[in-house]
LOLUMMAR-468229 format. One line per field, with one value per residue (C-alpha): residue in three letters; residue number from 1; x, y, z. Coordinates in Angstrom, 1 decimal. Example, Ala and Ser with C-alpha at 12.3 -4.5 7.8 and 13.67 -1.06 7.14 Angstrom:
BEGIN
r: c(Ala | Ser);
k: c(1 | 2);
c1: c(12.3 | 13.7);
c2: c(-4.5 | -1.1);
c3: c(7.8 | 7.1);
# end
This chain:
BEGIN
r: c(Unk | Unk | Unk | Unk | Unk | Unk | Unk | Unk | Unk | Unk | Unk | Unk | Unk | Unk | Unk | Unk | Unk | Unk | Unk | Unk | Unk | Unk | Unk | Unk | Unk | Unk | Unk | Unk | Unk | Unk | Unk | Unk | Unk | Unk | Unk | Unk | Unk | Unk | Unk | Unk | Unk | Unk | Unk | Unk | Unk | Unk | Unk | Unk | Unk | Unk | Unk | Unk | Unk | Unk | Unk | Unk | Unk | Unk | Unk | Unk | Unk | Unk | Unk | Unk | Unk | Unk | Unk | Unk | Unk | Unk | Unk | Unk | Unk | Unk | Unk | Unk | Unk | Unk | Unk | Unk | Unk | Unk | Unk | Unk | Unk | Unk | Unk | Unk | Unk | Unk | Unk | Unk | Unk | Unk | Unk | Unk | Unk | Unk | Unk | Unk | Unk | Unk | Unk | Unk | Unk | Unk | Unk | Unk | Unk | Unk | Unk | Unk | Unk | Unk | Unk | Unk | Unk | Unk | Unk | Unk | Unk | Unk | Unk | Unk | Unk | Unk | Unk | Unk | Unk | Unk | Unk | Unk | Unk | Unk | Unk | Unk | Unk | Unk | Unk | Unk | Unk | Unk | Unk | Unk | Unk | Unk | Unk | Unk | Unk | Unk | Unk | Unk | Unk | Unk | Unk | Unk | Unk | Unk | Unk | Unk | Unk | Unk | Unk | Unk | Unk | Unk | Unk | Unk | Unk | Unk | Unk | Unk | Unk | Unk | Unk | Unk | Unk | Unk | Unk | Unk | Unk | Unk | Unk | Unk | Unk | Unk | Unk | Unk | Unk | Unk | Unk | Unk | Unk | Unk | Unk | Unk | Unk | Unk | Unk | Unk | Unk | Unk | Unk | Unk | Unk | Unk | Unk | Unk | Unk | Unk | Unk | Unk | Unk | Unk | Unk | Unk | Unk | Unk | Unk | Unk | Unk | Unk | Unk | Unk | Unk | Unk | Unk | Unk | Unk | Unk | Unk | Unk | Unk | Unk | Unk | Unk | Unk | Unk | Unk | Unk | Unk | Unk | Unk | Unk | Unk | Unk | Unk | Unk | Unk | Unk | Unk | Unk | Unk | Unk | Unk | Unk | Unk | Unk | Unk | Unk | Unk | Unk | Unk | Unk | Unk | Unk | Unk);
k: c(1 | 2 | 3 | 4 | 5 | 6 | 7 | 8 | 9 | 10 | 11 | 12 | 13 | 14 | 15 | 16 | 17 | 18 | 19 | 20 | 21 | 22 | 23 | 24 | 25 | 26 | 27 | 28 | 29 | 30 | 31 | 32 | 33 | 34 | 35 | 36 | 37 | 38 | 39 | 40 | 41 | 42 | 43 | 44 | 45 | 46 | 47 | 48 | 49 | 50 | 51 | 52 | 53 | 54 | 55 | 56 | 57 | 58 | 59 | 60 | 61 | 62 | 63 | 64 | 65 | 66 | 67 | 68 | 69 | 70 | 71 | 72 | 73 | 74 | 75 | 76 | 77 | 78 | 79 | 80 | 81 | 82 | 83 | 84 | 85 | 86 | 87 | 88 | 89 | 90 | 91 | 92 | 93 | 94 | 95 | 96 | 97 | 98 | 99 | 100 | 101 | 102 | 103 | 104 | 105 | 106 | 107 | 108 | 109 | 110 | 111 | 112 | 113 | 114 | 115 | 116 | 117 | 118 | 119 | 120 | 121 | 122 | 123 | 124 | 125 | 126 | 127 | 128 | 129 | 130 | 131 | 132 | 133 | 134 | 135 | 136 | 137 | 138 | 139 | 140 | 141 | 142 | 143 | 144 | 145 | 146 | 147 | 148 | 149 | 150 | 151 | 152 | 153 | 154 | 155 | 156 | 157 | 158 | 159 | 160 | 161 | 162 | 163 | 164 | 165 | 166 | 167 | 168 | 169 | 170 | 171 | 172 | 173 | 174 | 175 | 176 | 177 | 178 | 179 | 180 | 181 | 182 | 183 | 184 | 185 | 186 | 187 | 188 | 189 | 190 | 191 | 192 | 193 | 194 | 195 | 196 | 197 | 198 | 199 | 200 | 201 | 202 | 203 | 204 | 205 | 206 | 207 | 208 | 209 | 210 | 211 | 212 | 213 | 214 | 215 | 216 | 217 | 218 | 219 | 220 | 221 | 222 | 223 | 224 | 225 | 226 | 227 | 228 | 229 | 230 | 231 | 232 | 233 | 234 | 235 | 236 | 237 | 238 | 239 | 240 | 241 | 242 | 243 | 244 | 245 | 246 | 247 | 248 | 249 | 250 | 251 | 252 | 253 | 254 | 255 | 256 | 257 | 258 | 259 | 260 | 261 | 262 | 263 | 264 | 265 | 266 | 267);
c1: c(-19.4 | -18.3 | -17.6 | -14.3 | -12.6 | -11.7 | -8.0 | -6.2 | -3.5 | -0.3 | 2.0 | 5.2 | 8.1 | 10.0 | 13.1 | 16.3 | 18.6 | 22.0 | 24.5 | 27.3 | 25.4 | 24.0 | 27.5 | 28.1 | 27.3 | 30.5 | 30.2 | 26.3 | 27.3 | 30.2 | 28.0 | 25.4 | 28.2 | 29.4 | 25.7 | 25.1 | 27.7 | 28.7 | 26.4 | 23.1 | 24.2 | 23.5 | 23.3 | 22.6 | 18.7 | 18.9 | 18.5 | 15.5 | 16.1 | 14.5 | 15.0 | 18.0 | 21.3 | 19.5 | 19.4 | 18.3 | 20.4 | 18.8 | 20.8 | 19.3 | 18.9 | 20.7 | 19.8 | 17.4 | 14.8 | 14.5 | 13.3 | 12.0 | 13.4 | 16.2 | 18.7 | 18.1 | 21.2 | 20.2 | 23.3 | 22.9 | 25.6 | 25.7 | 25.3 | 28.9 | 30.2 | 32.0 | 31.8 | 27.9 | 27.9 | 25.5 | 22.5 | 20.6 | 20.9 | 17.7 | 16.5 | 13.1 | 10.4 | 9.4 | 6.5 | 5.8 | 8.2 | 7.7 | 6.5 | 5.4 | 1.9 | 0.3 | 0.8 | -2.1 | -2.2 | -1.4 | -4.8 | -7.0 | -4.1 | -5.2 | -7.7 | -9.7 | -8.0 | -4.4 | -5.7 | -4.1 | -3.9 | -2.0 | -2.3 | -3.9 | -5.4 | -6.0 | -8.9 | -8.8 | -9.7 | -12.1 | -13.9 | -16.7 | -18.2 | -18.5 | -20.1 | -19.8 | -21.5 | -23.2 | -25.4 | -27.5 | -26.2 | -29.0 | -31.2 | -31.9 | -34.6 | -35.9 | -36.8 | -38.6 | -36.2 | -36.3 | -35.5 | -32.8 | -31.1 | -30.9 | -29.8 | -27.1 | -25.9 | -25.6 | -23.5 | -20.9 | -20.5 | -20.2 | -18.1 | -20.4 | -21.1 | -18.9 | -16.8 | -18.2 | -20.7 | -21.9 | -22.5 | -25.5 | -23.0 | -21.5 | -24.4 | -25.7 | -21.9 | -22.3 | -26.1 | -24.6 | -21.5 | -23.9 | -26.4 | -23.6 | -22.3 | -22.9 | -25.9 | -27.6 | -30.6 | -28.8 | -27.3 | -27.7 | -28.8 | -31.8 | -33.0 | -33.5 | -34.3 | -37.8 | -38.3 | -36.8 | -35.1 | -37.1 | -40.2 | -37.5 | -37.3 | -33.7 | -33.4 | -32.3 | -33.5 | -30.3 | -31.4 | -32.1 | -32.4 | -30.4 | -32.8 | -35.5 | -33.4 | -30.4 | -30.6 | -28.1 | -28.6 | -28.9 | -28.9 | -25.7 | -26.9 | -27.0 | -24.0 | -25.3 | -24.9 | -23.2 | -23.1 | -25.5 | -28.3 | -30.3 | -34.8 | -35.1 | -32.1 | -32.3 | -30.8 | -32.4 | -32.1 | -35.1 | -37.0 | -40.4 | -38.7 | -40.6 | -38.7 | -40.7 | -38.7 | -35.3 | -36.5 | -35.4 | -38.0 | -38.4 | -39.3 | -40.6 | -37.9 | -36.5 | -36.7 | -39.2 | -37.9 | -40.4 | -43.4 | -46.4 | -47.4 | -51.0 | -51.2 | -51.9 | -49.7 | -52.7 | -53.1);
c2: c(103.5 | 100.0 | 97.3 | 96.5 | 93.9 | 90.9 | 90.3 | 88.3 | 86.0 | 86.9 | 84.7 | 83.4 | 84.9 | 82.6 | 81.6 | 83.6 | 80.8 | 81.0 | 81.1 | 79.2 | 76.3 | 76.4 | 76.5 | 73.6 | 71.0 | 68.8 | 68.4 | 67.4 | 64.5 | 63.7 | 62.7 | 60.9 | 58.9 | 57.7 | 56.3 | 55.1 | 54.2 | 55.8 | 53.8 | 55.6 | 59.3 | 61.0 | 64.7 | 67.5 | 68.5 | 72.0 | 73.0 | 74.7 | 76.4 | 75.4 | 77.8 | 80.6 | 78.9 | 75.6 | 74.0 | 70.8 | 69.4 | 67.2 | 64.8 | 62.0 | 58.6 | 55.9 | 52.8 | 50.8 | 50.0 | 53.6 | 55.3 | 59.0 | 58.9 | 61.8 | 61.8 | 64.8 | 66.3 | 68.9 | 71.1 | 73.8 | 76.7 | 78.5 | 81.8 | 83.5 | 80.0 | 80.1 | 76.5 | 74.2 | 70.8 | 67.6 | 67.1 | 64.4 | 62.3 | 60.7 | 58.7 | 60.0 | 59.4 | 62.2 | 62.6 | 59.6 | 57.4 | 53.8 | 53.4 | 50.2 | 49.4 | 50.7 | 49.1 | 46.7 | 45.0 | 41.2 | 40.5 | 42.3 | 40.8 | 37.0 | 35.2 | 32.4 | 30.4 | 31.1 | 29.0 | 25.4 | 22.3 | 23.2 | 27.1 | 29.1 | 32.3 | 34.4 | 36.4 | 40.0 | 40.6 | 43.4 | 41.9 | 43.3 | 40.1 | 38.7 | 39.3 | 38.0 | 34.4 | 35.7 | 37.8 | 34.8 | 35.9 | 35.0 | 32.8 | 35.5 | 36.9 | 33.6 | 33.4 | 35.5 | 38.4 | 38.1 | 34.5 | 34.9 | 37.4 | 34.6 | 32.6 | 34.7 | 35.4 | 31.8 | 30.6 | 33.9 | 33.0 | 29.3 | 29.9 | 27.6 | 28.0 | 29.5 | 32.8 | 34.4 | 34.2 | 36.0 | 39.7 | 40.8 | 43.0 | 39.2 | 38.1 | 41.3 | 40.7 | 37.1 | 37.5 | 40.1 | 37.6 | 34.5 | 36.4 | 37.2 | 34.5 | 31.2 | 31.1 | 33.7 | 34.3 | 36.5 | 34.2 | 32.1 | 28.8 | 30.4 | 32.0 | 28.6 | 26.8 | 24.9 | 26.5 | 28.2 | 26.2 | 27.2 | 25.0 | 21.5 | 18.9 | 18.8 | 22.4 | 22.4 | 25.9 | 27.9 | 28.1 | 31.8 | 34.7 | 33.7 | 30.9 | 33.5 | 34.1 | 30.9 | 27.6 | 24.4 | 22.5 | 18.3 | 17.3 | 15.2 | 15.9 | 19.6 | 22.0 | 23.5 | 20.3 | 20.7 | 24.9 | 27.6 | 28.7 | 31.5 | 30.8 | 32.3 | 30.5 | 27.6 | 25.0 | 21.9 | 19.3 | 20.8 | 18.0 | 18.7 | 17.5 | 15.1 | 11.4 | 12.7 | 15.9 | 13.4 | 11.5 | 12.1 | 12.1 | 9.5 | 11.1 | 9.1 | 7.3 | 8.4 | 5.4 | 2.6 | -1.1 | -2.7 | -3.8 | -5.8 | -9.1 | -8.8 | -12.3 | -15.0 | -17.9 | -20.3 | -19.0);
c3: c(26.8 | 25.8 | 28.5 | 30.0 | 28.4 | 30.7 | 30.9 | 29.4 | 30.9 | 30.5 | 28.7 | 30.5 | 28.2 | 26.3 | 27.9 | 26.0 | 24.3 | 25.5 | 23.4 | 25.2 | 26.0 | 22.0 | 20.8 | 23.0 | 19.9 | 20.6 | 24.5 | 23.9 | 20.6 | 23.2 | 25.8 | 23.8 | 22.4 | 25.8 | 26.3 | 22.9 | 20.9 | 17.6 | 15.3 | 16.8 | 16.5 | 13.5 | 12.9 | 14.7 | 14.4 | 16.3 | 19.5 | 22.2 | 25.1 | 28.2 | 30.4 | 31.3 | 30.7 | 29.7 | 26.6 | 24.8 | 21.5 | 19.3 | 17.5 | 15.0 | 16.2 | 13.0 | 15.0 | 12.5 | 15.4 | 16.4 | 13.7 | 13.7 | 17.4 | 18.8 | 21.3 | 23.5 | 25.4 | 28.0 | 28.6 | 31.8 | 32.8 | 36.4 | 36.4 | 35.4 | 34.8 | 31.2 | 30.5 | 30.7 | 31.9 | 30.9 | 33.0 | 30.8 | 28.1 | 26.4 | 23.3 | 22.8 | 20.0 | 17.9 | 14.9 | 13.1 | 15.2 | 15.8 | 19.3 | 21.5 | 21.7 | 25.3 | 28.0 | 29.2 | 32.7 | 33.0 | 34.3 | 31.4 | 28.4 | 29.6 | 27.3 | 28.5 | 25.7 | 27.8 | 30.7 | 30.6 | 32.6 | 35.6 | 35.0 | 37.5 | 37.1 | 40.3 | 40.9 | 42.2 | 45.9 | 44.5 | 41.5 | 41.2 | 39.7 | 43.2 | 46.7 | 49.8 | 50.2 | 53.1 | 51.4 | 50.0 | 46.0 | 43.8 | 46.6 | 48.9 | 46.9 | 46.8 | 51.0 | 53.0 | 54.4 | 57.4 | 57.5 | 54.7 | 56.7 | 60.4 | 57.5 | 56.3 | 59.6 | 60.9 | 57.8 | 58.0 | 61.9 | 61.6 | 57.9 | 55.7 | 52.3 | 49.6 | 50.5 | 47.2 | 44.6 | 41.7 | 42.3 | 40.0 | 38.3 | 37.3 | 36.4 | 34.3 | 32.5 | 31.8 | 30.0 | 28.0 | 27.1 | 26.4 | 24.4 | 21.9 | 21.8 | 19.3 | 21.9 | 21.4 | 19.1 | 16.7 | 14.5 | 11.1 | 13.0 | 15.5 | 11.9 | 10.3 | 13.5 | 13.5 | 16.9 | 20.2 | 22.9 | 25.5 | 23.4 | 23.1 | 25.5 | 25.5 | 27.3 | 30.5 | 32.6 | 34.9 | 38.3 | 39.5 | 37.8 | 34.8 | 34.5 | 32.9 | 29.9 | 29.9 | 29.6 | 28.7 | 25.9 | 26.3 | 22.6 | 21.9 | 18.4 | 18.6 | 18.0 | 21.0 | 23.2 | 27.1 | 26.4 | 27.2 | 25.3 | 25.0 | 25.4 | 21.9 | 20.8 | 18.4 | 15.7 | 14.0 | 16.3 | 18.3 | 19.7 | 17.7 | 14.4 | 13.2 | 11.2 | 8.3 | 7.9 | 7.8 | 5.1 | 1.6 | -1.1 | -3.5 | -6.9 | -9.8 | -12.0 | -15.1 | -16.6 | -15.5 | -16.1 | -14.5 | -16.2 | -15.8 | -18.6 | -19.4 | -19.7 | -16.9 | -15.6 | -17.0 | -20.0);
# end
């Protein structure tokens, strides 16, 4: 004896197209006209039933910006009513039409190359990228607890210090940021470099934890000068270059003018 079968769910029948509201072609174009205008109407694409006495004419939309979209008339009728009404009128895109680009919040579309003098750029009340300045940010690990946190209390009752600092979930984003970035050690100038920053005298260690991996650069001959650098990062200006390396060669002449008389001024 085989097992039951499970059941299967029932499809919701198809809603029955109504033929007075179908036949209704003119009173649908009618009332997309009144919203459009006659240039934008073209012809008459067919028409889907949406439910008992309710159906939705699609017309063709001619305007040159809208292409591939339809005008969509829903007409409805009351039950024993001999004559439907319009309940909507909308231009809507179909396949293939030419749509905007999604929408993106004004605070994730700003570069920091949009921020000019005199522009300001708020900065959310929940950024994760900040903490409280209470909290010690990346110093508290630096203290003992128990001190750090007498610390940390005296300075949120007497309102010292900065109101926020970097969260570690700021400072996890900016490492990953500066290490691909121009200073970082994957690029064409660290592989050609004579040697890592953290080895040149002109590299200046971050205080904290970003300190273990970042640096800034105090070479006014470097590319790298006044920006952050990576410890395995590096360019040719390191400070172990020897003059030697900057002088050019002198290879023998091609031609030697210079000669010697084997004679003697007394002769």
């Amino acid at each position: 004896m085989s097992a039951p079968s499970a059941p299967q769910a029932r499809r919701a029948p198809r809603p029955k197209l109504d033929a007075v509201t179908a036949a209704a072609v003119d009173l649908a174009r009618e009332a997309v006209l009144a919203s459009s205008g006659p240039h934008a109407v073209g012809e008459h694409l067919g028409v889907i039933a949406e439910g008992d006495r309710v159906v939705t004419h699609l017309f063709a939309c001619t305007h040159p910006g809208y292409r591939g979209w339809r005008w969509n008339v829903t007409l409805a009728r009351a039950s024993r009513a001999k004559a439907p009404t319009v309940d909507e009128v909308a231009l809507l895109p179909g396949e293939g039409s030419l749509l905007a680009p999604a929408w993106v919040p004004w605070s994730e579309r700003v570069s920091p190359d949009d921020l000019t003098p005199g522009l300001l750029m708020p900065t959310p009340a929940d950024d994760e990228r900040l903490e409280p300045g209470f909290t010690g940010g990346d110093q508290a690990a630096d203290r003992d607890p128990a001190e750090a946190s007498q610390l940390r209390a005296v300075v949120a009752e007497l309102g010292l210090g900065r109101e926020r600092l970097l969260s570690p979930y700021g400072r996890e984003r900016a490492a990953e940021r500066w290490l691909a970035g121009d200073g970082g050690p994957d690029n064409q100038m660290t592989k050609q470099a004579p040697g890592p920053c953290v080895s040149c005298g002109y590299f200046v260690r971050l205080q904290g934890s970003l300190g273990t991996v970042f640096g800034v650069c105090a070479n006014e001959s470097s590319p790298s000068d006044a920006t952050v650098v990576a410890v395995d990062h590096g360019c040719g200006a390191h400070s172990d270059v020897p003059d030697e390396a900057h002088a050019a060669d002198r290879s023998a002449p091609v031609w030697d003018t210079i000669s010697v008389s084997e004679g003697s001024l007394f002769d």
